[in-house]
N, C-alpha and C positions, 0 to 999 in steps of 0.2 A: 187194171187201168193201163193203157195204151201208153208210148213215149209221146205222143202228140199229146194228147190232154194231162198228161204231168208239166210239160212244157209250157202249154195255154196257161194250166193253175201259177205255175210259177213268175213267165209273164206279167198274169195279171198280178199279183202280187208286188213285185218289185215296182214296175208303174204306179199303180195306185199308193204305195209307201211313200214313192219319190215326188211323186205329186201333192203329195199329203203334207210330205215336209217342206217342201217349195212354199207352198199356200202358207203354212205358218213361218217360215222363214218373211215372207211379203209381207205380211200381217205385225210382223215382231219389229220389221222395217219401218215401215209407217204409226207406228202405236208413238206417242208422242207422251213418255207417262213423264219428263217432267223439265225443266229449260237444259238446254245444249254445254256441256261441258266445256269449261271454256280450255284451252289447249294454252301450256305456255310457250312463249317464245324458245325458239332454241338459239343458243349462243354456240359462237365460233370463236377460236383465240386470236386474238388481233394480231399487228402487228413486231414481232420480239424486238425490244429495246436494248440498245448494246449500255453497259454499265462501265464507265470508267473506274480504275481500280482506287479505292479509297472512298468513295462515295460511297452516302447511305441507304441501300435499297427500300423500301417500304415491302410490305410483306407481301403484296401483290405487285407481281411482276408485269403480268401481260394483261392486258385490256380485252374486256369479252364486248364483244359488238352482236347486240341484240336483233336477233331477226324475227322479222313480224310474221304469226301463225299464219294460217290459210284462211283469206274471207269466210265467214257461215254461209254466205250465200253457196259457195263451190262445196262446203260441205252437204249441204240440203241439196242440191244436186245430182250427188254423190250419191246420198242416202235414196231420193226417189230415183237415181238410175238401176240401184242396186235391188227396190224395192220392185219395178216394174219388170227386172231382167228373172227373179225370184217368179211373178204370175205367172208372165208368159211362160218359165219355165213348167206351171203348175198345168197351165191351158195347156198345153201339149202334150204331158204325160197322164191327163185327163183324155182328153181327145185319143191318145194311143189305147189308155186301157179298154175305152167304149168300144173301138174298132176289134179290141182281141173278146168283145162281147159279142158285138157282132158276130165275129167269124165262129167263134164257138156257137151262137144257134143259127147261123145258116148250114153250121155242119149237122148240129141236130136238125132240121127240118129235112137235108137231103137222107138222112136217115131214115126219117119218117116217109119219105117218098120214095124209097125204093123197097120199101114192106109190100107198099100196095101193087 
């Protein structure tokens, strides 16, 4: 076996794997198997209160100021941007593999044509 057609095999190979898992990565993106997790708020420490000496502190000190998740809409977004960047990724490394098919039987037919 020649370095060119171990090369082609291999190639083809790594292409079509990564195209393979691209499509199911797209697929696993869009599968909607059940409602959208809901995210909680993250909080940040307010404020620091200075405490005069003698005063009775309460056990919390500082004040957390609650910040609002990220709309679902920006996440569904997200999600089909992520989902659509996954095809395309598959469409092209489909499209590469077909081409290194190509090129492997055009290289067998000029073989065949230079017999005769």
């Amino acid at each position: 076996m020649s370095v060119g057609r171990s090369i082609g095999r291999i190639a083809l190979l790594v292409l079509s794997g990564s195209a393979t898992l691209s499509l199911i990565g797209a697929i696993a993106e869009t599968a909607n198997t059940g409602p959208t997790p809901q995210i909680a708020g993250v909080t940040r420490p307010g404020p620091v209160v200075e405490v005069a000496p003698g005063e009775v502190v309460p056990a919390r000190t500082s004040r957390q100021v609650a910040t609002a998740p990220a709309p679902a809409r920006d996440r569904d977004f997200e999600r089909w941007l992520r989902a659509i960047s996954y095809a395309l990724t598959a469409l092209a490394g489909f499209a590469a593999a077909g081409l290194v098919v190509l090129l492997r039987i055009a290289s067998a037919l000029s073989k065949i044509a230079d017999r005769d």
